[in-house]
DRENVOTOR-8733 format. One record per residue: x, y negated, z of N, C-alpha, C in turn. Coordinates in steps of 0.02 Angstrom, whole numbers, plus 32768, in hexadecimal, padded with zeros to 4 digits. Layout:
<pts>
XYZXYZXYZ ...
</pts>
This chain:
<pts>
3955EBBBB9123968EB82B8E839B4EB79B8EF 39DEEB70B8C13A20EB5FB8A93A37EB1EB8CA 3A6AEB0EB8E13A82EAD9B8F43AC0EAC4B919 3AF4EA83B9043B19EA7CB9093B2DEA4DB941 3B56EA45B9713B68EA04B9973B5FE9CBB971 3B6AE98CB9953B6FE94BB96D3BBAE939B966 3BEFE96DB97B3C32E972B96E3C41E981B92E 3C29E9CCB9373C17E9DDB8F13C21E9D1B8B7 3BCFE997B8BE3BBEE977B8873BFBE94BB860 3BF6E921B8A93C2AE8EAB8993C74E8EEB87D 3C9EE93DB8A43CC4E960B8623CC1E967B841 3C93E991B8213C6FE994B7C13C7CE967B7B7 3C62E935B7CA3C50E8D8B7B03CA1E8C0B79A 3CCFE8D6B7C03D13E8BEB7C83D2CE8E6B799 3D18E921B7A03D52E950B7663D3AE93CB723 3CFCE932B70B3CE0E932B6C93CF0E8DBB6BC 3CF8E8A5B6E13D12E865B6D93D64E868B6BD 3D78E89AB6D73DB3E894B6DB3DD0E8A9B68B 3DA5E8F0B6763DBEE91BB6493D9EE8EAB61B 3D65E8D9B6153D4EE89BB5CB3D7DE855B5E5 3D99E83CB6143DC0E7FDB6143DFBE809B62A 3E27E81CB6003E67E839B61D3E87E802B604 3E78E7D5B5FC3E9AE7A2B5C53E88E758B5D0 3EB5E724B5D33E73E6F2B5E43E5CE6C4B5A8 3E2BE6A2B5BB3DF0E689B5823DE7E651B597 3DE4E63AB5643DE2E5E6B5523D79E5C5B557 3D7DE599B5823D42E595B5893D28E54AB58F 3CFFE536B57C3CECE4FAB5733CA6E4E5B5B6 3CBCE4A8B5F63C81E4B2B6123C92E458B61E 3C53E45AB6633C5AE40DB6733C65E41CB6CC 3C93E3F6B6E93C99E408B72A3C67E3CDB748 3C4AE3EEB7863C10E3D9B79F3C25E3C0B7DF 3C64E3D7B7FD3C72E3D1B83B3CE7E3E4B831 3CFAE3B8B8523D37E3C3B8583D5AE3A3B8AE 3D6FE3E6B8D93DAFE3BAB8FD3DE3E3E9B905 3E0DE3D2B9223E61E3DCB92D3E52E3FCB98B 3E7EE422B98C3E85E440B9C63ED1E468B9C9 3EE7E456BA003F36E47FBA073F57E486B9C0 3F59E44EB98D3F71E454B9623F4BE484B915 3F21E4A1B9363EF5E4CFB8FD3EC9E486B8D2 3EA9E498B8B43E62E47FB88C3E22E494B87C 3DF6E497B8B93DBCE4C2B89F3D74E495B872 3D5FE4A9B8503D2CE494B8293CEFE4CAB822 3CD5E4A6B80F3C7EE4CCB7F13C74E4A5B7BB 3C7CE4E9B7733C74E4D7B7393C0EE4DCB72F 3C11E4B1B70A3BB7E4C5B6E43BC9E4B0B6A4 3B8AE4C9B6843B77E4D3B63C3B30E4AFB62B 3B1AE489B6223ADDE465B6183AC5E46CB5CB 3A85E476B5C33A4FE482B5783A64E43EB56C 3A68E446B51F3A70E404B4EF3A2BE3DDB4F9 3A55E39CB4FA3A31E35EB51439F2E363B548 39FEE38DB57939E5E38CB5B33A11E3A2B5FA 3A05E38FB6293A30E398B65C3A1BE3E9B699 3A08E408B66839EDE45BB68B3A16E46EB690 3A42E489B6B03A81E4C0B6C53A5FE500B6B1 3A7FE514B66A3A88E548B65A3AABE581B66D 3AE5E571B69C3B2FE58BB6973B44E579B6E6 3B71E594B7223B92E58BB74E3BBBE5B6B75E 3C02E59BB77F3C2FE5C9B7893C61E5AAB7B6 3C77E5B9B7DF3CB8E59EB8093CEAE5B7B7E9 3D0DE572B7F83D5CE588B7D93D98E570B802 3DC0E589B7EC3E09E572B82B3E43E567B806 3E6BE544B8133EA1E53AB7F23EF3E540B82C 3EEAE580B8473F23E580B86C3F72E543B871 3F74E53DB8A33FADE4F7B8BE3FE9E50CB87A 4005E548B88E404DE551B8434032E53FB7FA 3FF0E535B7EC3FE2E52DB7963FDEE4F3B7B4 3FA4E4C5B7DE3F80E481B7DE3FCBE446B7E6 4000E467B806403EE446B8124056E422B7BE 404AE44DB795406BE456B757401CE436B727 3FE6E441B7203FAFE42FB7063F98E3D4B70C 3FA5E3DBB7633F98E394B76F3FACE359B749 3FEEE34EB7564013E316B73B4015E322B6E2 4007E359B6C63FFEE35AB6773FB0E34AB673 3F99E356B67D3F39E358B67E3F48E2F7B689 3F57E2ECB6B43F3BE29FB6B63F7CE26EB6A5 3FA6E27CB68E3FD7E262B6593FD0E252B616 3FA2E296B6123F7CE2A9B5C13F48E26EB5C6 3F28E280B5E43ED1E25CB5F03EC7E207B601 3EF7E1FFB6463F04E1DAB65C3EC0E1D0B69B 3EA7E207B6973E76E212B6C93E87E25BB6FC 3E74E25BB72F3E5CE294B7623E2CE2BBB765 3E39E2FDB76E3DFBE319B7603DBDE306B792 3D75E2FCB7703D42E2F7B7983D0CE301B789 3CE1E2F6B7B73C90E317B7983C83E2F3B75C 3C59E31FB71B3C3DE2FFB6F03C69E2F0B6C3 3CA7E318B6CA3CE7E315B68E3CD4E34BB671 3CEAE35FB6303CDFE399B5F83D1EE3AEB5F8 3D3CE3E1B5F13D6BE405B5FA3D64E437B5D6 3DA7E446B5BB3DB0E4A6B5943DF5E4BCB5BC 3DE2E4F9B5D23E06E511B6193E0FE561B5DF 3E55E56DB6053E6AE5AFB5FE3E56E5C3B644 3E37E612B6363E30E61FB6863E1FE670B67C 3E3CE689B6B53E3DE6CDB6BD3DFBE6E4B6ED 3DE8E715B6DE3DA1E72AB70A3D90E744B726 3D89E73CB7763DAAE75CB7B53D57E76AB7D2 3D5DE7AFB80F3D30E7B9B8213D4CE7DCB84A 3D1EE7C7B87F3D32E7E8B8E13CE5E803B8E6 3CEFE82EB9143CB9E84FB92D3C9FE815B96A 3CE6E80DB9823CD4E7E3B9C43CB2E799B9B3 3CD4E77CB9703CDAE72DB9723CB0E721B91F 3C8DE75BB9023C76E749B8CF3C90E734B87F 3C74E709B8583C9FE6F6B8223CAAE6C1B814 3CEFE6B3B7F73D0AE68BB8003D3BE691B7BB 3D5CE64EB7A53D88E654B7643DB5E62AB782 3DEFE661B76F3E29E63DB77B3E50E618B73B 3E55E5C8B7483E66E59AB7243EC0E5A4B712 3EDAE5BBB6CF3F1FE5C8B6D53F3BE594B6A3 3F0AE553B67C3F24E516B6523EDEE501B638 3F0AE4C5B62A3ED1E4A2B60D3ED8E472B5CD 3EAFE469B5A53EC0E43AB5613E8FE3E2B566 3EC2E3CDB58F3EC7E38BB5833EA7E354B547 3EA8E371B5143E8CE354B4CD3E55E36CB4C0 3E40E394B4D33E00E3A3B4E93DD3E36EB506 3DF0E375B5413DC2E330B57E3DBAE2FAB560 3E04E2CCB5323E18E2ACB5193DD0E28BB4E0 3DBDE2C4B4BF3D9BE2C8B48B3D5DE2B5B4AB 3D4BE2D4B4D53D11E2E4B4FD3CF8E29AB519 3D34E27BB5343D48E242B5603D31E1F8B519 3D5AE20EB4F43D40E1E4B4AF3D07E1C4B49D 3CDFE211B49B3CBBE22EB4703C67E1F5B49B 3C6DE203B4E93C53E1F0B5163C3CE1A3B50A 3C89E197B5123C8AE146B51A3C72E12AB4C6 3C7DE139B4963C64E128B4593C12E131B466 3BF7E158B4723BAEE168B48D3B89E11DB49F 3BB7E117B4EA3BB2E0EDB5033BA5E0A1B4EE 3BF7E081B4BD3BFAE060B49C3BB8E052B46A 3BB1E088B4473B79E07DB4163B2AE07EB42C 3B26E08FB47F3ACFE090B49A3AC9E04AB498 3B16E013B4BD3B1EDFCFB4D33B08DF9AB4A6 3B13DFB8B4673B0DDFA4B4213AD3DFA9B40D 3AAFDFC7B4073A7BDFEBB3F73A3EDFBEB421 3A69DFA6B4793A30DF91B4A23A46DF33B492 3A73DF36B46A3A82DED5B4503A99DEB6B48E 3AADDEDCB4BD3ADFDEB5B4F63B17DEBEB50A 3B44DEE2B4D43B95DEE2B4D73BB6DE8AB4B9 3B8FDE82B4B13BB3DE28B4A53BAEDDFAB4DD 3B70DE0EB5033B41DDEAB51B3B4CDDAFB55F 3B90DDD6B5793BAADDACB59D3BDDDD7EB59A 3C02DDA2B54E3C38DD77B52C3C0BDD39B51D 3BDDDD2FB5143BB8DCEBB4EA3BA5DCB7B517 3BB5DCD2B5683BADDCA6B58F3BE7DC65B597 3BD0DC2CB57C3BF7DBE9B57B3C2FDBE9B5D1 3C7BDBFEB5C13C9BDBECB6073C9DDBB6B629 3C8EDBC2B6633C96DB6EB67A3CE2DB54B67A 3CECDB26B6763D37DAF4B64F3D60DAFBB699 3D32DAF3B6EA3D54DAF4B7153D47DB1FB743 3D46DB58B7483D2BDB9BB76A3D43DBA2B7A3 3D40DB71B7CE3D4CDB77B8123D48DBB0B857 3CF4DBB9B8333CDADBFAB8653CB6DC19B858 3CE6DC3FB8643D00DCA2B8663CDEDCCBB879 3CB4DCF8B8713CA2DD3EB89B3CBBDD60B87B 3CDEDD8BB8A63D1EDDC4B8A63CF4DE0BB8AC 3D07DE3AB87A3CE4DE80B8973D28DEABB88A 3D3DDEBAB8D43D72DEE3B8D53D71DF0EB923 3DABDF30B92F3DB3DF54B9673DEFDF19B99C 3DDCDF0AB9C93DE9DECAB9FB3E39DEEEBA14 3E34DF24BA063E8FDF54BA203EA3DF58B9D4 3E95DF45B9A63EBEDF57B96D3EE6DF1EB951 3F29DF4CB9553F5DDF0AB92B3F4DDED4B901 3F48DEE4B8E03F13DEC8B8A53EF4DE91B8A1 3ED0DE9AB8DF3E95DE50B9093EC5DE2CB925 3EFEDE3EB9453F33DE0CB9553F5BDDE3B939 3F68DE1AB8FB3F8ADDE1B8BA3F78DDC0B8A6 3F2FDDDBB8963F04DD92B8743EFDDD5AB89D 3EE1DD66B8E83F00DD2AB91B3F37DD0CB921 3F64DD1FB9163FA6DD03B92B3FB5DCD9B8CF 3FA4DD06B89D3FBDDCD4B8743F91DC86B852 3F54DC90B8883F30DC56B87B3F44DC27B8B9 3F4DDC52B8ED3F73DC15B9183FC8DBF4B91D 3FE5DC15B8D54016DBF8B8C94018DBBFB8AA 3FD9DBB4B8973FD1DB63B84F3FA4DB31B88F 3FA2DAFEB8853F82DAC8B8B53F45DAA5B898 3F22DAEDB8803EEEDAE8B84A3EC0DAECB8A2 3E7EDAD9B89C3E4CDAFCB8C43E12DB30B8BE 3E16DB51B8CB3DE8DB98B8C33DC9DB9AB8E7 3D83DBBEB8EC3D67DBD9B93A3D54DC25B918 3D76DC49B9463D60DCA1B91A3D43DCB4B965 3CFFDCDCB94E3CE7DD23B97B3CE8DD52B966 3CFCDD7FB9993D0ADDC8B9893CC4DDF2B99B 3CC0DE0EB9643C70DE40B9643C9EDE7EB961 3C9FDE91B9A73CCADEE8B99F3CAEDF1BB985 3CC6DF41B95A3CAEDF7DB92E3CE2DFB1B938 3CCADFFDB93D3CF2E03DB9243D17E01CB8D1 3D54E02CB8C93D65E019B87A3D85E05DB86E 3D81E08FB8763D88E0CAB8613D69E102B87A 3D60E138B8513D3FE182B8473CFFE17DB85F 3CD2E1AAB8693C7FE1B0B8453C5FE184B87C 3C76E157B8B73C47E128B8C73C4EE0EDB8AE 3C7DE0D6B8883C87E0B1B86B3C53E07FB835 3C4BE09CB8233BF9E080B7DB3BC7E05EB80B 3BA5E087B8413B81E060B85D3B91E02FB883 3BD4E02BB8AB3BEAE009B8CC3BEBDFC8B8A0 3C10DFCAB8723C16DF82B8543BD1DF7BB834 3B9DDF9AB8253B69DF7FB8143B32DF72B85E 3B3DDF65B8933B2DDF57B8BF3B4ADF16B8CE 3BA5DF0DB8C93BB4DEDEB8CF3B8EDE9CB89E 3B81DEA4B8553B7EDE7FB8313B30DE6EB852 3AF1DE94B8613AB2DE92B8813ABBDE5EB8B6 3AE4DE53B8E03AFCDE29B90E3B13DDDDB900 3B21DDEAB8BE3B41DDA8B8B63B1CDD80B887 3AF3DDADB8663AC3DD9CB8413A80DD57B86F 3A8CDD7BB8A33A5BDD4DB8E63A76DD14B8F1 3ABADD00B8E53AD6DCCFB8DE3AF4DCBAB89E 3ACFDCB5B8683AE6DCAEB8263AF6DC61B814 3ACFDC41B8333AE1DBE9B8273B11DBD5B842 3B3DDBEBB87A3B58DBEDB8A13BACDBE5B886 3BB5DC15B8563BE2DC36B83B3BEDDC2DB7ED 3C42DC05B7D23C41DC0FB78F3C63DC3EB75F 3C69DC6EB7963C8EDCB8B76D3C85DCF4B7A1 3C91DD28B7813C8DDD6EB7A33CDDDD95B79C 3CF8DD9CB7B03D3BDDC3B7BB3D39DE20B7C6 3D41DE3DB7943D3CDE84B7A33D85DE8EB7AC 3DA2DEA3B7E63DF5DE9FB7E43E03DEF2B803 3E2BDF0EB7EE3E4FDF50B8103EA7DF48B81F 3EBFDF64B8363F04DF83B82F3F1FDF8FB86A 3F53DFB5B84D3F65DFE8B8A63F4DE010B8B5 3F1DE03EB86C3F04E080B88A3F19E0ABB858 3EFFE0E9B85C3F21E118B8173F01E108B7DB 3F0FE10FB7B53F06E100B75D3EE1E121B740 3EE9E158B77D3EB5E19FB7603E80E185B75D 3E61E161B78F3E16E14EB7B33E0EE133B78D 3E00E123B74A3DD9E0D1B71D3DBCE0F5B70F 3D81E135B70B3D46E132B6D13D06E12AB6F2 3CFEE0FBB72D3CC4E0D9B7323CC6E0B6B6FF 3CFDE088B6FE3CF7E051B6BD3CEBE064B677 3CD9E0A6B65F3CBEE0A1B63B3C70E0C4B63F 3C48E0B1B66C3C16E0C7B6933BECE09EB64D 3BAFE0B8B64D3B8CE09CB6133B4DE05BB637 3B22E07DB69A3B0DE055B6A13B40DFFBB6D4 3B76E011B6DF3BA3DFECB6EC3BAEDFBDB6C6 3BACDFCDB6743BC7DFA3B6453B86DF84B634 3B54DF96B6343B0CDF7BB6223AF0DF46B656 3B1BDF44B69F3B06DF04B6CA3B2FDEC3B6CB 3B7ADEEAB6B23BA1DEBBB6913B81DE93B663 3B7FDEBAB6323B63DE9EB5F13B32DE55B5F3 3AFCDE72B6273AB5DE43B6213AD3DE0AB665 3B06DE1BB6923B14DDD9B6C13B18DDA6B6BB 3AF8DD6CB6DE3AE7DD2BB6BF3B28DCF3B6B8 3B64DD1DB6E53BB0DD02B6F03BB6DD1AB6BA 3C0FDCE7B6A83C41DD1AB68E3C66DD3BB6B5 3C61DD72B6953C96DDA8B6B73CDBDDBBB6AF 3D13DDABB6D13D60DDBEB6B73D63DDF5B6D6 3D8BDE2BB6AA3D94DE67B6B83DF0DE71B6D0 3DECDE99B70D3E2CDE99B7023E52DEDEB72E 3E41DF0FB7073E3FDF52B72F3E84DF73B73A 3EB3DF5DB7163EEBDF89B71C3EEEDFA6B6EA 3ED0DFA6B6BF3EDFDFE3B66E3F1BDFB7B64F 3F4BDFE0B6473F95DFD6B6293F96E001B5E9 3F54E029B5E33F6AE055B57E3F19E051B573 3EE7E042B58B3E9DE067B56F3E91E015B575 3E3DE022B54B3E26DFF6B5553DD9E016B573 3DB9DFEDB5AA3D86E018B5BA3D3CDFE4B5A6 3D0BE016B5B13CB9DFFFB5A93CC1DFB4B5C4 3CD2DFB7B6043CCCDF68B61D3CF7DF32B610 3D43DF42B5EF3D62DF15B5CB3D45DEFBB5A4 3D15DF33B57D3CF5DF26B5303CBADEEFB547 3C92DEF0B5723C62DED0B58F3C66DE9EB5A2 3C9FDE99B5CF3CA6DE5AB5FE3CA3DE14B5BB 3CB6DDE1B5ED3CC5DD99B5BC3D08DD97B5AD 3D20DDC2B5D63D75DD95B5C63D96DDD9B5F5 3DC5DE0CB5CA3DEFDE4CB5E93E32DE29B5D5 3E50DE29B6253EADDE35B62B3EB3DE85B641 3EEADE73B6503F24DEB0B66A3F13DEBFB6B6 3F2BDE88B6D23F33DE94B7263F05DE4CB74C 3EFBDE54B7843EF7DE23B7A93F08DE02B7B1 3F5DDE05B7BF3F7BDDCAB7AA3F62DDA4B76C 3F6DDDC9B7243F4FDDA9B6F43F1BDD81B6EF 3EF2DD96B7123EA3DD82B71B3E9DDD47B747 3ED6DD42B7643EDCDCF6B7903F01DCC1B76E 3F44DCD9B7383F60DCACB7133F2DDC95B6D5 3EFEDCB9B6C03ECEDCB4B69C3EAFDC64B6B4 3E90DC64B6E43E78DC32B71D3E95DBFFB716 3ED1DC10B7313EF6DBDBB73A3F0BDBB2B6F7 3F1DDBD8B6BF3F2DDBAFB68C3EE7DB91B673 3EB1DB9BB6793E79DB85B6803E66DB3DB68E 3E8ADB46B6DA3E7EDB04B6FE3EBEDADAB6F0 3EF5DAF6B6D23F28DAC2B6AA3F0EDAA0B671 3EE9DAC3B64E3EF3DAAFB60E3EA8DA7DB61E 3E80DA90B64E3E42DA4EB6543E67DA1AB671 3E96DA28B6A93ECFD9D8B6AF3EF1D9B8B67E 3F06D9DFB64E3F27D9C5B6123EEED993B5E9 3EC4D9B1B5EA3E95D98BB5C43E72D94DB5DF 3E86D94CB6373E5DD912B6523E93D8DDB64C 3ED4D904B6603EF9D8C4B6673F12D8B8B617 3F0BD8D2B5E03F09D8B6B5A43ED2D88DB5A8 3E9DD88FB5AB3E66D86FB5B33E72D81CB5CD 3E8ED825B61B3EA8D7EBB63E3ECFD7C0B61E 3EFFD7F2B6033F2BD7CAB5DB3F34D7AAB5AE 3EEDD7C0B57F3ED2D799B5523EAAD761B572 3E82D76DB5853E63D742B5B53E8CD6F6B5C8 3EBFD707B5E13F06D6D8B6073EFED6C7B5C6 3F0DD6CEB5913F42D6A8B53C3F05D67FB519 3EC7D6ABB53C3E74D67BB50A3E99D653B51B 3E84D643B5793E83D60AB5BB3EC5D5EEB59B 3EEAD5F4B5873F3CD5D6B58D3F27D58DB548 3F0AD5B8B5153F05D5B0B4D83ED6D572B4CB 3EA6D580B5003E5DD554B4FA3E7CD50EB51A 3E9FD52FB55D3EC9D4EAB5743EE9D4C7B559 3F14D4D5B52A3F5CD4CEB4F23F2FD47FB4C5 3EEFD4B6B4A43EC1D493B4853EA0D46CB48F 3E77D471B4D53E73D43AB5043E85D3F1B50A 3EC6D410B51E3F09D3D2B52B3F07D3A4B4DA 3F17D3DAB4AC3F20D3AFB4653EF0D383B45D 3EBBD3A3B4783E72D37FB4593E69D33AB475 3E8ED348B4BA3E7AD2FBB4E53EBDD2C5B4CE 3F06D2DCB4CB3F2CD2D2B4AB3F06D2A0B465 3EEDD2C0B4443ED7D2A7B3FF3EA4D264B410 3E60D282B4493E41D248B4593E52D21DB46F 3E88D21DB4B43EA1D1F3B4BA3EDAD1C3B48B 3EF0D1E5B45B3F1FD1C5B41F3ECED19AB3F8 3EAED1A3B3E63E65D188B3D33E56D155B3E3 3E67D15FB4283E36D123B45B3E4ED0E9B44E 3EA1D104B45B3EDBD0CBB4643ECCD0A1B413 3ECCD0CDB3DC3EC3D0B9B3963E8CD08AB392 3E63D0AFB3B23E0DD080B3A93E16D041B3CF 3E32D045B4023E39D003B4333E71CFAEB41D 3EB9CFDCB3FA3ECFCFCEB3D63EBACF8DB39F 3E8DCFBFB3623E73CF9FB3453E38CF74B361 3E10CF80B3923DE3CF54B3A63E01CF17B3B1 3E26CF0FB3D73E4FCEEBB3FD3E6FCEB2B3B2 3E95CEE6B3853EA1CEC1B35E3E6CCEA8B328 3E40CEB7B3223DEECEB0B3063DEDCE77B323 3DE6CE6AB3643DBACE32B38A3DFACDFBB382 3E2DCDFEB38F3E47CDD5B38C3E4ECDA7B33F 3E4CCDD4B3193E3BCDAFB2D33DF8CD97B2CE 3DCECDA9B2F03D9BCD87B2F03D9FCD56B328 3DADCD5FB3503DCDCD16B3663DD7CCECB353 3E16CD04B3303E49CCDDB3073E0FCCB9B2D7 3DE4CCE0B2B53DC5CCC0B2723D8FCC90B2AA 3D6CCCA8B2CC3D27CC83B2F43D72CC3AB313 3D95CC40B31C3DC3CC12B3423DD6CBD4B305 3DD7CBDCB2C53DDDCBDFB28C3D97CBAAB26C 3D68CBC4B2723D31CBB4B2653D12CB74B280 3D3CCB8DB2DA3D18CB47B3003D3ACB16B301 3D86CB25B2DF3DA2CADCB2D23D92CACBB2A4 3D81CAE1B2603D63CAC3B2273D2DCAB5B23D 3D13CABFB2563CB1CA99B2673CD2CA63B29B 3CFFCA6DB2D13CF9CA38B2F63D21C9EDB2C6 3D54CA02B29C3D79C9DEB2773D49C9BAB246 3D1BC9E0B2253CE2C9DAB2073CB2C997B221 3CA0C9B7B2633C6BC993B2763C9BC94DB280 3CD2C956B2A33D08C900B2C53CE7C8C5B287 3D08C90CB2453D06C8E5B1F43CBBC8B9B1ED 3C9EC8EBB1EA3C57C8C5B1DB3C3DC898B211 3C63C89EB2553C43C85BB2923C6AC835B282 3CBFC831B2693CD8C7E9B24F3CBDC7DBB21A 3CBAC7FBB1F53C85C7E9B1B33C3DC7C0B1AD 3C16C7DBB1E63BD7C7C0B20E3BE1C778B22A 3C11C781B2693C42C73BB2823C59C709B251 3C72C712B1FD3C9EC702B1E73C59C6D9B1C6 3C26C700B1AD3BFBC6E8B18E3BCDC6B2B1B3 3BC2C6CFB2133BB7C698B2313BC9C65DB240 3C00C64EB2473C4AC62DB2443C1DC601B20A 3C32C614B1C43C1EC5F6B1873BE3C5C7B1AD 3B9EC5E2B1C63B61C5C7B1B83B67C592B1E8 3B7BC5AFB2263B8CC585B2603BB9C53BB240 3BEEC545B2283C20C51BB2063BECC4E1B1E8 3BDEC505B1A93B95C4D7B1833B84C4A7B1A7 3B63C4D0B1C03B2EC497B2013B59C474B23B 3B8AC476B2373BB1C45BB2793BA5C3FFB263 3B94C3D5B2843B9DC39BB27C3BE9C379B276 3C13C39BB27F3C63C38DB2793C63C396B233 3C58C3DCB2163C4DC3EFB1CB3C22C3B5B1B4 3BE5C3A5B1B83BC2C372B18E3BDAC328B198 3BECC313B1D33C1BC2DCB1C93C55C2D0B1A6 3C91C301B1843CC3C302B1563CB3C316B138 3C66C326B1103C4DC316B0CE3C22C2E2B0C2 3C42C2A7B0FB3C06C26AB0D93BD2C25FB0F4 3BBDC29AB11C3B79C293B1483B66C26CB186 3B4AC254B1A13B56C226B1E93B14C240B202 3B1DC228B2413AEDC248B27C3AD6C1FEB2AF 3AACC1FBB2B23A7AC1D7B2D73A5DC1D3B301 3A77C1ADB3473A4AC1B1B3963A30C17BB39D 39ECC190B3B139B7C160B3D039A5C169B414 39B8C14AB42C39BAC159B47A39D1C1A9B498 3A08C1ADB47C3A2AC1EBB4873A0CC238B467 39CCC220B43439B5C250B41039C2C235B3CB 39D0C286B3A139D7C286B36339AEC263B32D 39C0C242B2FC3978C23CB2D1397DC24DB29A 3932C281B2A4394BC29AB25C38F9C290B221 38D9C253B23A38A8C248B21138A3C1FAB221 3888C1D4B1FF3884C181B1F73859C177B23F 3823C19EB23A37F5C194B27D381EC199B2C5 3864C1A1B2BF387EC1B4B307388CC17EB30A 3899C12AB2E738A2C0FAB3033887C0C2B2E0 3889C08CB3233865C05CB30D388FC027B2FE 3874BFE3B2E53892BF93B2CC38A9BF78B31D 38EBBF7FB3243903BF4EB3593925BF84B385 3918BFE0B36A393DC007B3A13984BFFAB3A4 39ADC01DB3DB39E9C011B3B93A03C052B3BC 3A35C06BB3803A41C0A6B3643A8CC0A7B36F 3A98C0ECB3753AEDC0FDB36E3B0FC139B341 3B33C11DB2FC3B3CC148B2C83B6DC15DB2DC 3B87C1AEB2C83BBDC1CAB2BF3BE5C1E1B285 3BFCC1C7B2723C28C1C2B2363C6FC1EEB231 3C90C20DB20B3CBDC227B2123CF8C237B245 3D03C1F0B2363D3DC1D6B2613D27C18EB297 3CF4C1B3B2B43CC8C16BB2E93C91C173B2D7 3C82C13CB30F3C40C11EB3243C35C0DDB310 3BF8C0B8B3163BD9C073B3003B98C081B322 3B82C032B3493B57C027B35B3B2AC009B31E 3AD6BFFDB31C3AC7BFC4B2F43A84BFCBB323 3A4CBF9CB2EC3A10BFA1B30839EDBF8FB2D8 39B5BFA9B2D63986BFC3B291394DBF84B282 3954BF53B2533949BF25B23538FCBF3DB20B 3908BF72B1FB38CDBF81B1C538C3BFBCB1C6 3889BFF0B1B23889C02AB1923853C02FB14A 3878C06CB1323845C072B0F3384EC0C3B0EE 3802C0CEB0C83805C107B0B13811C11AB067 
</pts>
């Protein structure tokens, strides 16, 4: 039987790679695995069946330190990402084979607008599943509270970032209470990390009237958790609002789109706050202040009103006063005519008694001729009061006369 070493072979293998790839070829894969070592870049490309995740396809690849020097900083300048697992990539690459070390493609450029597309292409996916599931609004519609005092923070407890936002809320003499729920905020532990954090805080949901997703102070490269699809889907349905505030200075990502309310920076995300809690002071002490001008106003009115009653009183008392006294005056009025009245009609009475009295006075009937008659010191005023032989004493005008009674007749 015929047969060759496994040197051999593996020459053939090398010479016939070599003579069909003398050239290099442009290839389209998804890297499955990427790190950095002494400046090189090694990866493991795969190839996966449409719309299933079967690895059709594997291959190691390398991107020697003199290209990756020159690739790096264009690749994620372009992109604004780093290379990493589960990125799509179109790689120029030459096609190397060792007897000793196997096969392998050597990476000599790469097209950026590619990934770019890829990177797009992804996140639109994404965008439109969110859509599709009716909870890309879902947290925007949550009513903010007016005074959002307290905070749960999901950030990295060493990152700048978390400090600024501290420091620029403890520059206002606003009161806050923030906890920090520490999370990875960059590259592939990232997604779960902050969806662990949010699981955590979720246990304390009454607790809390906002959620803070904050980054900065790390590379720029690292944001495409944030556009993670189940990341943005716990956002989405969280019973907080959520302010986003990752550090994106040119993109906008899945969880900007999601959150309730996307700034810039942390900082931002605290002046956010803070003008927050200005503009609910503005409105209280407008409030007060109105309040003070009712109170000022009601008093003002107050005053007039008693002002007026008391101008009333004085009026009403006034006229009483002068009321009664005219009635006084008239009742004062009245009782001198009745008492003047009555004097009238008792001299009148008197005047008329006088008269009757007069009449009858025996002084009166004697200076008309009349005389008066005693019989033993009684009057007589009938024949029977005396007898033949009494003796009598007349009174006459001007005197007296004795006689004595000789006779009578009837």
């Amino acid at each position: 039987m015929d047969s060759i070493s496994l040197s051999q072979l593996t020459a053939q293998i090398q010479e016939t790679l070599r003579q069909e790839f003398n050239r290099p070829v442009w290839i389209r894969a998804e890297i499955s695995e990427c790190r950095e070592n002494n400046g090189h870049c090694y990866l493991e490309l795969i190839e996966k069946e449409s719309n299933s995740d079967v690895i059709i396809a594997k291959s190691r690849a390398t991107i020697w330190a003199n290209t990756y020097r020159m690739l790096k900083p264009y690749f994620e300048g372009s992109t604004g990402q780093a290379l990493r697992s589960g990125m799509s990539v179109l790689v120029m690459v030459m096609v190397d084979f060792s007897g000793q070390y196997g096969f392998n493609l050597i990476i000599r450029d790469i097209d950026p607008t590619f990934t770019i597309g890829e990177m797009a292409a992804r996140r639109m996916e994404i965008i439109r599943q969110l859509e599709a599931d009716g909870v890309i609004d879902m947290n925007k519609q949550i009513a903010f509270p007016p005074l959002p005092q307290r905070l749960a923070i999901i950030s990295s407890s060493t990152a700048a970032g978390y400090d600024d936002f501290c420091n620029q809320l403890r520059s206002y003499s606003f009161a806050f209470y923030t906890k920090l729920f520490p999370a990875v905020m960059q590259g592939e532990q990232a997604e779960q990390s902050i969806i662990k954090a949010l699981e955590k805080i979720y246990s304390y949901v009454d607790f809390f009237d906002a959620v803070l997703i904050i980054r900065g102070g790390g590379a720029t490269t690292d944001l495409t958790c944030f556009d993670s699809y189940n990341l943005a889907l716990n956002c989405a349905q969280f019973p907080l609002p959520i302010i986003a505030g990752i550090g994106h200075t040119r993109d906008v990502s899945v969880l900007d789109m999601v959150a309730h309310t996307s700034v810039k920076t942390p900082t931002a995300a605290a002046e956010f706050l803070v003008n927050l809690m200005a503009e609910e002071e503005n409105n209280v002490n407008g409030i007060v202040e109105n309040i003070q001008k009712l109170i000022k106003n009601r008093i003002e009115n107050e005053n007039q009103q008693m002002d007026l009653i008391r101008y009333k009183i004085k009026q009403a008392v006034k006229a009483d006063v002068i009321k009664r006294n005219y009635q006084h005056d008239k009742y004062k009025i009245r009782l001198k005519n009745r008492v003047f009245n009555l004097i009238q009609s008792q001299q009148n009475q008197l005047r008329l008694l006088e008269n009757k009295i007069t009449i009858h006075s025996p002084v009166y009937l004697l200076k008309h001729g009349y005389t008066i008659t005693l019989v033993n010191g009684k009057r007589v005023t009938s024949i029977t009061d005396i007898s033949i032989g009494d003796k009598i004493k007349t009174f006459v005008a001007d005197g007296t006369f004795d006689s004595e009674v000789k006779n009578t007749s009837k």
